[in-house]
N, C-alpha and C positions, 0 to 999 in steps of 0.2 A: 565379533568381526565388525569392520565399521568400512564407513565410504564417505571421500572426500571428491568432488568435483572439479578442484581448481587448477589449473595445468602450471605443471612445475615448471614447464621451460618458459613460462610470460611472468619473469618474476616481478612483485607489483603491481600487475595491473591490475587495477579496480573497475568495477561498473556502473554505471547510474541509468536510471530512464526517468521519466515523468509520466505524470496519471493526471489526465485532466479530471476533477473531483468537485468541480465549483459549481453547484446544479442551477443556477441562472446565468453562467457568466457564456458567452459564443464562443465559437472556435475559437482556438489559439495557434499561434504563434513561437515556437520555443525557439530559443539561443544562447548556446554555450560558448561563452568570449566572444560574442557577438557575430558567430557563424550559425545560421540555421541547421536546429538538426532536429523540427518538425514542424510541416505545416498541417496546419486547418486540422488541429488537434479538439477534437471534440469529448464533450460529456463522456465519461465511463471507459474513453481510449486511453493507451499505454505507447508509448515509445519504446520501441526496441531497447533492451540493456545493451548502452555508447561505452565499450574501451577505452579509458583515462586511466593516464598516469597520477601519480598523486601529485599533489598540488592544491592552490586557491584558483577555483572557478567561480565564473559571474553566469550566472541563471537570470535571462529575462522573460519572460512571456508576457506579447502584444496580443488584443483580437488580428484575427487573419488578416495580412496585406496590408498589417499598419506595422511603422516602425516610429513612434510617438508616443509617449505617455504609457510605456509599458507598465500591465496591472500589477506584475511582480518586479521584481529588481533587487535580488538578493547573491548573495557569495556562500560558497559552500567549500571547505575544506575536504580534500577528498585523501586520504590514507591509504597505506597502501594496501592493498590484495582486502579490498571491501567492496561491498556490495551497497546499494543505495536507491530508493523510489522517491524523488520530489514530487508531493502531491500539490498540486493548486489547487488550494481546499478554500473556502467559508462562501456565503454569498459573495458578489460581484464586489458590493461599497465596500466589503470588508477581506477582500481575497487575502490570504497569506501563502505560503510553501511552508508545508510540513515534511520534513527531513524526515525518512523513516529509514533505518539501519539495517540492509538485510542481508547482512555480512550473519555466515553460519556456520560453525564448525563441525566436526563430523557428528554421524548420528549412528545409530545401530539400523544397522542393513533389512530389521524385520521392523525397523519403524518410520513413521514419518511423523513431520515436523508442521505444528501450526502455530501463527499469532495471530490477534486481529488489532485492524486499526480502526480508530472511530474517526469519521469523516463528513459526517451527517450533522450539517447546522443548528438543526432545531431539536435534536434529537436529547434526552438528557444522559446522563451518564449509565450503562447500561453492564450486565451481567452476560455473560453467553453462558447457554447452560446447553445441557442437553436436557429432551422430554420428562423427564423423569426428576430435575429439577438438580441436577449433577455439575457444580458450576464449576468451568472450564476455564472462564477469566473473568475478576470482579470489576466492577466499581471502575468503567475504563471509559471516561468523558471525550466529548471533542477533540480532538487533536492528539489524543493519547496511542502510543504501541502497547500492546500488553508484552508482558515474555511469553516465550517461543513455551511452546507443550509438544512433547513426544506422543503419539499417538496407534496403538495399535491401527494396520492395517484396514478397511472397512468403509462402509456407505455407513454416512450419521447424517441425523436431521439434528440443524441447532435451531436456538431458540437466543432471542434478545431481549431478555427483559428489564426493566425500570429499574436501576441498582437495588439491591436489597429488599425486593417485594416479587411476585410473583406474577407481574403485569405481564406479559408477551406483548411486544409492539411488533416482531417479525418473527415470522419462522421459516428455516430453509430447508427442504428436507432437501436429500438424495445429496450429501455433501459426500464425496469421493476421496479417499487417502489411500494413497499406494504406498509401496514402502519403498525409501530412499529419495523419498520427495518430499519439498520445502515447499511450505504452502502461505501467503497471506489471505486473510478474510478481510477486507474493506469495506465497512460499511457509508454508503454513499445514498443522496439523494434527502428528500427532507421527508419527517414525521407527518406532514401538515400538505407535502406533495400540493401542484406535482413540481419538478418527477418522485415518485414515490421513495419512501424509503428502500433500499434493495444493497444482496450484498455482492462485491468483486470478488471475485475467488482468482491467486496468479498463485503460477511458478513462480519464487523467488530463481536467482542466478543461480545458485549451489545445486538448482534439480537439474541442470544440464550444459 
């Protein structure tokens, strides 16, 4: 048996939010085709998944109460009946938006669904494992999505360590999986802090 979330009657339409992810950069500013659709967006915050059609969209983000020199200024193709998080990720001098896909197709009803994104500047390329040394997503750098992992039901403690070694830089315990729920892990903030290393745990669109 499986389970799909998307409502048949809104054919095409897609979703996007943004995650401020930039761990020096100040509030922001967000605009879609040059319409505000968040203010004074801070560190480790999310905007609401925005209903778009498909299309080419312009993605800017200002600091707060400027519209000048915006730190992003990028376009995003958006397809249809997809899901989508613009991260404004790197330090400030070097901000980018990282596209991340969280468009999902169905799952089985007794499992749930996780990826991680790497978001953490100074951080090197890292493993998620579980305690036991059970690795979940390899070798997944800066900017990178890993693929989605089915997951039995359950409370897991992960663990991030140094690609291919046994280093632990973070561990999280009490991580939560329900079953028929879509999950990202974002790892945000910097190795070398502050703000410290830390991870985002969201609903993707598909869990509801």
């Amino acid at each position: 048996m499986y389970n799909c979330y998307r409502n048949p009657y809104m054919n095409n339409v897609s979703y996007l939010r943004v995650l401020h992810a930039s761990p020096d950069a100040p509030g922001v500013d967000v605009y879609l085709n040059n319409m505000i659709v968040a203010s004074n967006l801070k560190f480790k915050e999310f905007t609401p998944y925005l209903p778009l059609m498909p299309g080419l969209y312009n993605v800017k983000v200002f600091p707060t109460n400027t519209q000048v020199n915006p730190v992003i200024n990028a376009n995003l193709e958006v397809k249809p009946n997809s899901d989508y998080t613009v991260a404004a990720a790197g330090m400030l001098k070097e901000i980018k938006p990282i596209i991340i896909d969280d468009t999902s197709g169905r799952i089985p009803v007794n499992k749930g669904q996780v990826k991680f994104v790497h978001l953490s500047p100074d951080a090197p390329a890292v493993d998620i494992t579980l305690p036991d040394g059970t690795i979940l997503f390899e070798n997944i750098k800066f900017g990178e999505t890993s693929e989605k992992l089915l997951l039995d039901p359950g409370t897991y403690t992960l663990q991030a360590r140094v690609s291919g070694t046994d280093n632990v830089v973070l561990t999280v315990p009490n991580v939560k999986i329900n079953p028929r729920k879509y999950y990202t892990v974002y790892a945000v903030g910097l190795v070398d802090g502050p703000p410290p290393l830390q991870v985002l745990i969201a609903l993707d669109k598909a869990s509801y």
